[in-house]
C-alpha positions as CSV (number, residue, x, y, z in Angstrom):
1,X,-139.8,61.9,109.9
2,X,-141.8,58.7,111.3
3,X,-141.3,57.7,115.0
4,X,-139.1,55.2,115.1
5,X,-139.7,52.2,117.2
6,X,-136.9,49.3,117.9
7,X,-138.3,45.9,118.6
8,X,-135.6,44.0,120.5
9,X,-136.0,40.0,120.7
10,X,-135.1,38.9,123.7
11,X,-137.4,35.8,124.0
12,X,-134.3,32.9,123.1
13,X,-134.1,30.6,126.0
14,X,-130.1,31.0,126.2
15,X,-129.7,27.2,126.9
16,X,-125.9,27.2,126.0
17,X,-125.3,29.5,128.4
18,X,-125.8,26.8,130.9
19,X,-126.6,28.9,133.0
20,X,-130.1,29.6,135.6
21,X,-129.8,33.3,135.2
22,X,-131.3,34.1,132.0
23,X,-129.4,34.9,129.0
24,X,-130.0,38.5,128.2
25,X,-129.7,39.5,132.0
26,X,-125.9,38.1,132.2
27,X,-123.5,40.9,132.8
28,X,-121.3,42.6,130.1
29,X,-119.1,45.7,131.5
30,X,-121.6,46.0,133.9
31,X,-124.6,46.6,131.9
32,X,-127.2,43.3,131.5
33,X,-126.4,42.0,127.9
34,X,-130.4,42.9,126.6
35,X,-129.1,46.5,127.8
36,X,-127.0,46.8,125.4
37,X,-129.1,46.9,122.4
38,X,-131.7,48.8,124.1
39,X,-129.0,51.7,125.3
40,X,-127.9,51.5,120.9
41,X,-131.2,52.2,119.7
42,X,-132.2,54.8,122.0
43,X,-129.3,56.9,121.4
44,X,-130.1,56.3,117.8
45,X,-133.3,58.0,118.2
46,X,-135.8,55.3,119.2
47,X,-139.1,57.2,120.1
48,X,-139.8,53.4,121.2
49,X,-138.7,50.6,122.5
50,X,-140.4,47.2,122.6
51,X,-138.5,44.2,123.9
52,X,-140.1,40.9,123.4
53,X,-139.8,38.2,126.3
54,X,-140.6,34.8,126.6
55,X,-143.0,33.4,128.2
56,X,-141.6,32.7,131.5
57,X,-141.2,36.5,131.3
58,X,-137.9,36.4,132.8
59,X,-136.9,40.0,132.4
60,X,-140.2,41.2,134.3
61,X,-139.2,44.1,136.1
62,X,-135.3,44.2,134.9
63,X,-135.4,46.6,131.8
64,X,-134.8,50.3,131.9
65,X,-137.8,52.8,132.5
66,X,-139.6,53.5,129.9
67,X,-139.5,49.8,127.9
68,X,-142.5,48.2,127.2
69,X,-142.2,44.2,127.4
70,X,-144.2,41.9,125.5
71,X,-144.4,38.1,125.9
72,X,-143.7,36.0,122.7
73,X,-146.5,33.1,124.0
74,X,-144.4,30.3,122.3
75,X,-140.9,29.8,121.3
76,X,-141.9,29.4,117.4
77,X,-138.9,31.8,116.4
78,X,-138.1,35.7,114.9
79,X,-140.9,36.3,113.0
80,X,-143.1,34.9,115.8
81,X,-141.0,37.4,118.3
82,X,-142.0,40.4,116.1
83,X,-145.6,39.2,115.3
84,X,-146.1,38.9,119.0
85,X,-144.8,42.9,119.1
86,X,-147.0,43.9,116.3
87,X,-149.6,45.4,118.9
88,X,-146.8,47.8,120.1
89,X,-146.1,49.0,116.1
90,X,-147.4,52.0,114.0
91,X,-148.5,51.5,110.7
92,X,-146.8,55.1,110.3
93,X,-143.6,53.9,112.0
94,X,-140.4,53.3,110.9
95,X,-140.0,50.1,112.8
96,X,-136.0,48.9,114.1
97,X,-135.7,45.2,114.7
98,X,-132.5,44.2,116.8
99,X,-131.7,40.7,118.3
100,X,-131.6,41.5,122.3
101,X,-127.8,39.7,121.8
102,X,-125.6,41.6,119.9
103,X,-124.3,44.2,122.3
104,X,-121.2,45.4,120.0
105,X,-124.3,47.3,117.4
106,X,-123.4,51.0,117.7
107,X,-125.7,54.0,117.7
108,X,-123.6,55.2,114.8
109,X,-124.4,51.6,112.9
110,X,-128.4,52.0,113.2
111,X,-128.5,55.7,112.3
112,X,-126.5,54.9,109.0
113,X,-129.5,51.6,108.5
114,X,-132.3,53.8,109.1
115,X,-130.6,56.9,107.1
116,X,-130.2,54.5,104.2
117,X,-133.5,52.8,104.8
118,X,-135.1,56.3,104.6
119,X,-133.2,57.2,101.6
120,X,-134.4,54.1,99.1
121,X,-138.0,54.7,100.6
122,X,-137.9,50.5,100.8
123,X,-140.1,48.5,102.5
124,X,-137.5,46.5,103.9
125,X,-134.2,47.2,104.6
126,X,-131.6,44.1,105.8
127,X,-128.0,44.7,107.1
128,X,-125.9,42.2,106.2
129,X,-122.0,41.2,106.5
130,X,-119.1,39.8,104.5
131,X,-117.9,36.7,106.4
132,X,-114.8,35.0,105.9
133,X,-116.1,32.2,107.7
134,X,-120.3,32.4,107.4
135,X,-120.8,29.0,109.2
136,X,-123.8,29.5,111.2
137,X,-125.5,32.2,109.6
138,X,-128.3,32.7,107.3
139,X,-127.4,33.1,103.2
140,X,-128.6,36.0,101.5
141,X,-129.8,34.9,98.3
142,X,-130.0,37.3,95.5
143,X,-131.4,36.5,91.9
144,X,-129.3,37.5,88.6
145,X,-129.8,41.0,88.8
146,X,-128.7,41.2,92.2
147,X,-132.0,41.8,93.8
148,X,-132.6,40.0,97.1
149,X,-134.7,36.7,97.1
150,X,-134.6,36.1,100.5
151,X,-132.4,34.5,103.0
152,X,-131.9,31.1,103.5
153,X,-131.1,29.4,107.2
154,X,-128.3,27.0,107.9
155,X,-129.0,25.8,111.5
156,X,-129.6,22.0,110.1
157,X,-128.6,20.1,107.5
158,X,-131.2,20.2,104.4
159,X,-132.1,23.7,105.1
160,X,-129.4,25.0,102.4
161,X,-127.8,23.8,99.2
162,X,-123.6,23.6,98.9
163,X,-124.2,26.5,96.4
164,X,-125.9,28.5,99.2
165,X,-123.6,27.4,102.0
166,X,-121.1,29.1,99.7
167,X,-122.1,32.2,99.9
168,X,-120.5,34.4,101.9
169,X,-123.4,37.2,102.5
170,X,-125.0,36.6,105.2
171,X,-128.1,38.0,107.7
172,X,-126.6,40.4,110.8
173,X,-130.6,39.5,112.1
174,X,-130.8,43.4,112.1
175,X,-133.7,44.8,110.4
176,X,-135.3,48.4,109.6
177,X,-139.2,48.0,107.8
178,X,-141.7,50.3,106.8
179,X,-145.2,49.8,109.9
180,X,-147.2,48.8,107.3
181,X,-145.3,46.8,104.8
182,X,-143.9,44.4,108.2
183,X,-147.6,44.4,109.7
184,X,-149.0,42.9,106.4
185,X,-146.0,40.6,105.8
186,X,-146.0,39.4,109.4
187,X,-149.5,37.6,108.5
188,X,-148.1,35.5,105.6
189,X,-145.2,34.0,107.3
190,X,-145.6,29.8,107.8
191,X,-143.2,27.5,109.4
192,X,-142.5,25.9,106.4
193,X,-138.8,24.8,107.0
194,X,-137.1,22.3,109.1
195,X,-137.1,23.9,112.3
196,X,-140.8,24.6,112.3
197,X,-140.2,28.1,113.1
198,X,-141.6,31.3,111.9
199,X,-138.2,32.9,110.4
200,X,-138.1,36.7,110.4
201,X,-136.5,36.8,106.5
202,X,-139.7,35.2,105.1
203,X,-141.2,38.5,105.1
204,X,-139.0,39.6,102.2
205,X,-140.1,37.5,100.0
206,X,-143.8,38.2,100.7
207,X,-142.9,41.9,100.4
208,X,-141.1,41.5,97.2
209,X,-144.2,40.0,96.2
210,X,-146.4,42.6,97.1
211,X,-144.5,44.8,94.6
212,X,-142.2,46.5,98.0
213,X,-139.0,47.4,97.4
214,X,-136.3,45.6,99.4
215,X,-133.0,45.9,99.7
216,X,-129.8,45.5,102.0
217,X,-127.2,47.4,103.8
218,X,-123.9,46.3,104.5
219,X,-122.3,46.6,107.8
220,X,-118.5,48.0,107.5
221,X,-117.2,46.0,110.3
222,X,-119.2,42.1,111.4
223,X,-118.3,42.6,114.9
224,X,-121.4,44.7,115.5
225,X,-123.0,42.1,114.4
226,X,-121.7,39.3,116.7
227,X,-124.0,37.2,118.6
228,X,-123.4,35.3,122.3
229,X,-125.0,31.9,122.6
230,X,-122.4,30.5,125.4
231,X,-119.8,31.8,127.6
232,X,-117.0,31.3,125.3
233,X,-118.9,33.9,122.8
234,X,-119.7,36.5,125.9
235,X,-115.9,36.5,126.8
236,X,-114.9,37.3,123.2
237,X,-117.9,40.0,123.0
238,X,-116.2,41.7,126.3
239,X,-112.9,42.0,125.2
240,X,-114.4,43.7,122.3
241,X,-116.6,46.0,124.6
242,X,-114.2,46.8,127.0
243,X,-111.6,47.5,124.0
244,X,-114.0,50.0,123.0
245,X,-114.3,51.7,126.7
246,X,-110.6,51.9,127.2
247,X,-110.4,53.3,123.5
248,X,-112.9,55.9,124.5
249,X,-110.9,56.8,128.4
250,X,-107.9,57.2,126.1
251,X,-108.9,59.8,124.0
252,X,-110.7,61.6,126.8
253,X,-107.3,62.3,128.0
254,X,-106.7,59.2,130.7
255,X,-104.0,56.9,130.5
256,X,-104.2,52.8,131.2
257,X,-101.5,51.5,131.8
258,X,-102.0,48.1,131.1
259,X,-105.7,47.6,129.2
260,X,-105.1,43.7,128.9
261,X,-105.4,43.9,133.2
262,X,-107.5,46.7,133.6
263,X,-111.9,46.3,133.6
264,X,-113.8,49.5,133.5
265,X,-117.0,49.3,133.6
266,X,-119.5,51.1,130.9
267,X,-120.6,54.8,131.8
268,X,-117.9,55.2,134.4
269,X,-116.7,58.8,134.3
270,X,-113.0,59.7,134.8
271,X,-111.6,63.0,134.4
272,X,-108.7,64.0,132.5
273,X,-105.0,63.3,133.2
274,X,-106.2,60.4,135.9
275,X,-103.8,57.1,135.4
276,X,-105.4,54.0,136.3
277,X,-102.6,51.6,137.2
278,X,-102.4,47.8,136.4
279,X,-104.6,45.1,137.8
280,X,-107.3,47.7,138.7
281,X,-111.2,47.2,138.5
282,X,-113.6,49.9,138.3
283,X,-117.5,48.7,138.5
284,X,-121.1,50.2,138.9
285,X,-122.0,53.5,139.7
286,X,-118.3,55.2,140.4
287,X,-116.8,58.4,138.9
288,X,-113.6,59.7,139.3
289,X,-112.0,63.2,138.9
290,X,-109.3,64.7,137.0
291,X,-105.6,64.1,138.1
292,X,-106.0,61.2,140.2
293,X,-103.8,57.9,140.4
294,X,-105.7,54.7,140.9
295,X,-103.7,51.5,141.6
296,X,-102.2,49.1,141.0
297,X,-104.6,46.6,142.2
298,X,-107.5,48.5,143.3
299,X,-111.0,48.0,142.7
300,X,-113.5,50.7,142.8
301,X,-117.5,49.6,143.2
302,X,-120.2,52.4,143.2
303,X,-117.1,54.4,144.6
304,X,-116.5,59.0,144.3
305,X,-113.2,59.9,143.7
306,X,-112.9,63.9,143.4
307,X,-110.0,65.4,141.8
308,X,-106.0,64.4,142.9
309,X,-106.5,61.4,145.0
310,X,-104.1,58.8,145.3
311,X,-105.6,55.1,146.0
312,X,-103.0,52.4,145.3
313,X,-104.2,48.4,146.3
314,X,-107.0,49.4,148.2
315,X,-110.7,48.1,148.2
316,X,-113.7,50.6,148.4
317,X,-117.1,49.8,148.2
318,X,-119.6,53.1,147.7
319,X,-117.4,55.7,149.3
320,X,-116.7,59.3,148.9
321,X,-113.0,60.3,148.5
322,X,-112.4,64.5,148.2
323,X,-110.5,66.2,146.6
324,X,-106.4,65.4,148.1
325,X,-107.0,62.6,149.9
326,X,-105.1,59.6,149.7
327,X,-106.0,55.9,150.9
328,X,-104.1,52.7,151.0
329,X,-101.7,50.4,150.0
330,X,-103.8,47.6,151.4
331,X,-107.3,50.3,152.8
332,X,-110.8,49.0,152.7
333,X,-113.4,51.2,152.6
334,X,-117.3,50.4,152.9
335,X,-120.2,52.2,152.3
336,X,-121.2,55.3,154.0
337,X,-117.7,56.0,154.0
338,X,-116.7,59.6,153.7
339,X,-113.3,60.8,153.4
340,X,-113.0,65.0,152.9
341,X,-110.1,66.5,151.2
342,X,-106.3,65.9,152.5
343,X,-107.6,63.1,154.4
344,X,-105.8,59.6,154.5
345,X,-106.9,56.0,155.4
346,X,-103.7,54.0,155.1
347,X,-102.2,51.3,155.5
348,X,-104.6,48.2,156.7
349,X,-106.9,50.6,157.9
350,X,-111.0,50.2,157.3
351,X,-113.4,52.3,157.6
352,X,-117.5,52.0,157.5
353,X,-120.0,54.5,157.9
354,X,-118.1,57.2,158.8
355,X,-117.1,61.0,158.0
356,X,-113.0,61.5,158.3
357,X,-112.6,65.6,158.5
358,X,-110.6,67.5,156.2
359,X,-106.9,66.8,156.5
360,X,-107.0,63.7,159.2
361,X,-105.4,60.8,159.5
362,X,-106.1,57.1,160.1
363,X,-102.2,55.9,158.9
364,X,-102.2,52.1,159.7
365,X,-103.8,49.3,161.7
366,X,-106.8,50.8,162.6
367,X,-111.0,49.7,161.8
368,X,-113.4,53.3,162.1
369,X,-116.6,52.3,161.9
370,X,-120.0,54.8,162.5
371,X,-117.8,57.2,163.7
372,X,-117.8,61.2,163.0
373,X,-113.7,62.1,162.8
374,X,-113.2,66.1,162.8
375,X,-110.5,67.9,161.1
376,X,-106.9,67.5,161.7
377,X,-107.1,64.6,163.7
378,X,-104.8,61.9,163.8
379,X,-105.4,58.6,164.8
380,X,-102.3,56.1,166.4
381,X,-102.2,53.3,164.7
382,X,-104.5,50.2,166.2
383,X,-107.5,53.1,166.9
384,X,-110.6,50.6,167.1
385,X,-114.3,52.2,167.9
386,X,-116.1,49.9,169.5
387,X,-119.1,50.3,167.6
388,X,-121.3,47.1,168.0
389,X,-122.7,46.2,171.4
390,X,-124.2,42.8,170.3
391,X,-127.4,44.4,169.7
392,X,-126.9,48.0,168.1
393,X,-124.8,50.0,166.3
394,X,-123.3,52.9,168.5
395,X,-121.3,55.9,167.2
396,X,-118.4,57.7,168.1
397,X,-117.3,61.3,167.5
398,X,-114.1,62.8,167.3
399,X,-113.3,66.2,167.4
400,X,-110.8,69.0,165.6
401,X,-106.6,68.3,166.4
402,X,-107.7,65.1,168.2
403,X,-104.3,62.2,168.6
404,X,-105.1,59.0,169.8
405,X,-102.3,56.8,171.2
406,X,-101.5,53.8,169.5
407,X,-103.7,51.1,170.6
408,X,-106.7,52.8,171.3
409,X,-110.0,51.2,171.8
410,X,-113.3,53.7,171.8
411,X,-116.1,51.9,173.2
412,X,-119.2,53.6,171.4
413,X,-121.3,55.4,172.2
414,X,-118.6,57.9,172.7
415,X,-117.0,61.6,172.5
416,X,-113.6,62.9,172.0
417,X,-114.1,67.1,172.1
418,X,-111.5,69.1,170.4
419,X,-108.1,69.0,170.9
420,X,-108.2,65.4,173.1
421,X,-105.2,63.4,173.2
422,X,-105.7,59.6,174.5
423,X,-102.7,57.5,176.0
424,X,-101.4,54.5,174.1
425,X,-103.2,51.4,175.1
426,X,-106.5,53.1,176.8
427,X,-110.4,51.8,176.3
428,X,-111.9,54.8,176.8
429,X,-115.7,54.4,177.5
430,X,-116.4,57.7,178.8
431,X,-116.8,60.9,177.1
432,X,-113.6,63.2,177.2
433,X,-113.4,67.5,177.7
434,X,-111.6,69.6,175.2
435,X,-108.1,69.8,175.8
436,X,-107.8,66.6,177.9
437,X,-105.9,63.4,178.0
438,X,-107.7,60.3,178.9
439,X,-105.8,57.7,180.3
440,X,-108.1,54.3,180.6
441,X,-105.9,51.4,181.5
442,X,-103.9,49.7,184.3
443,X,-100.9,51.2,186.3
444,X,-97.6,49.0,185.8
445,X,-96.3,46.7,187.7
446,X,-93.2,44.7,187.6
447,X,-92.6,41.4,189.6
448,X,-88.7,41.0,190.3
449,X,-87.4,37.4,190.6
450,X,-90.4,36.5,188.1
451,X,-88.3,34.7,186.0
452,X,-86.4,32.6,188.8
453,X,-89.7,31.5,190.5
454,X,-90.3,30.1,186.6
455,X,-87.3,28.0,186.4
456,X,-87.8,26.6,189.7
457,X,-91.3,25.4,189.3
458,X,-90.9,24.1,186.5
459,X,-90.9,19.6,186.5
């Protein structure tokens, strides 16, 4: 088999996106949309993949490892995209050409092109759609015998006849060519239409012409083929995408609830027999274990969950939650954060930078920041660690069967030893011995005749 290399063209200056951040780089199901194509042709196979950028070379140093980037020098259109890629192509090569803005193309869809491409032995081998509405789109024009001519564009008037504009086959923009046959054709093209651009589809014509066979494929559904140009477009292309995800959770054995309020990012692993609950929103990096019940209304960024953990409206920003453990309604948890198995962070509790020990506590009311927390501890509710002096950070460490009183401030840096209890209300800024409790605050007083003295002073 020849190696296969995909040429993606990313090098469209994405003005209807209105938008400074580049067009291929906007997000889709957290993956940039350029990603997309690139992820679809290497699990088809690609040996190679070349992505063509503009000149401003706006996706320097964004693209997966691995992906060569070549800069079209001037926006003069597809065929001037591939031509400035030609360096990158084998004459030997089977040669993939994908638009760097149709994220919905499947693996599955380019194997089938490049099977059938390989099958016919053609030069050139064009997927095309059936549109209902083909507004937009280039015509695929094919003479009597049903042979393809070529493809006329449609982006202004005089570039197609009302016959043409009739036709309802039309150009997906997705290619597969013979190295050779494209490297030869790619010299012919001119920019002999109204746009002044070299279009991609002239090369059929010229290949036709040097005696190449050419021919088309047909793509079972159009929506692999859609296109984003504006924001309107990207929001329909991510209901479609995250359709697909949920689709692919569900048959891995997880239920959603609710998939109209539910966003889960692309190549977010969750085990079997997890329930993700309404209103919940799982980004970046984070995986989740089997059995566990997420939500309603929580969102997971770059977030572990291990098996059985429980996380209803809660907040939690690259942690680590073991196996058991529960957290929320109404937690936060930041980075660094570390919760081992049968431990709980509840109710408006948040916690940074720390390590809570197997089967503690931190029930309600309380912010744990670089702190160390042992196992079986339990922390009243209103435990604070001082951790921030004005200049540095400063730790605290708890030990094993630890109880802080309600109301308890630990002014880092700090140790509680095993089996410490402190006494509701106490700032304790001194390290505390096993087995002690650690009263730091004021003895009671009461004033008799306090409120007398208040009436009669008053004007």
């Amino acid at each position: 088999m020849p190696s296969l290399t995909a040429v993606i063209l990313a090098a469209g200056q994405g003005t209807r996106m209105r938008s400074r951040l580049p067009k291929m780089l906007h997000p889709l199901c957290g993956r940039p949309l350029v990603a997309w194509t690139i992820a679809a042709a290497l699990e088809a196979g690609a040996d190679r993949v070349v992505v063509v950028d503009s000149a401003a070379r706006t996706l320097e140093g964004k693209l997966p490892a691995g992906v060569t980037c070549v800069v079209q020098p001037e926006p003069d259109g597809t065929g001037g995209a591939v031509r400035a890629a030609a360096a990158q192509i084998g004459a030997d090569d089977a040669v993939l050409v994908l638009p760097g803005d149709v994220p919905l193309v499947t693996p599955t869809a380019i194997e089938r092109l490049m099977r059938a491409h390989a099958k016919h032995r053609a030069a050139a081998t064009m997927a095309t759609m059936l549109l209902d509405d083909p507004s937009g789109y280039g015509r695929v024009v094919r003479d009597d015998d049903g042979h393809v001519e070529g493809v006329v564009e449609t982006k202004v008037a005089g570039d197609a006849t009302p016959e043409q504009l009739a036709i309802r086959e039309v150009n997906s923009s997705i290619f597969a060519f013979d190295g050779a046959a494209v490297l030869a054709a790619l010299r012919t093209m001119t920019p002999d239409n109204a746009q002044g651009e070299l279009y991609l589809p002239d090369v059929l014509p010229a290949l036709r012409a040097a005696g190449h066979l050419v021919r088309t494929h047909k793509l079972g559904d159009p929506q692999l083929a859609l296109g984003v140009n504006d924001r309107v477009q990207l929001a329909a292309v991510r209901t479609i995408a995250q359709a697909r995800i949920h689709a692919a959770h569900g048959r891995a054995g997880v239920t959603i609830v609710d998939p109209g309020s539910t966003l889960i990012d692309v190549g977010i692993a969750i085990g079997e027999d997890t329930v993700i609950e309404p209103s919940s929103f799982l980004r970046g990096a984070t995986t989740i274990g089997e059995g566990c019940t997420v939500g309603p209304l929580t969102t997971l960024i770059d977030a572990t969950l291990h098996d059985a953990v429980t996380i209803p409206h809660s907040y939690v920003v690259g942690a680590e939650i073991e196996s058991g453990a529960t957290v929320g309604p109404f937690a936060y948890l930041r980075p660094g954060t570390v919760l081992r198995e049968r431990s709980k962070a509840g109710t408006f509790v948040e916690i940074k930078n720390s390590d809570v020990g197997r089967g503690s506590k931190v029930p309600h009311l309380s912010y744990i920041g670089d702190a160390d927390i042992g196992e079986d501890t339990n922390l009243g509710a209103a435990t604070i660690t001082a951790n921030y002096d004005g200049v540095a950070k400063h730790r605290t460490t708890i030990g094993d069967r630890v109880h802080t009183g309600v109301d308890t401030t630990l002014v880092a840096p700090v140790t509680l030893d095993d089996d410490v209890y402190t006494a509701a209300n106490s700032a304790i800024t001194k390290d505390v011995p096993p087995g002690a409790l650690a009263v730091a605050r004021g003895r009671q007083t009461n004033v008799e005749g306090y409120a007398d003295r208040k009436r009669r002073d008053r004007p």
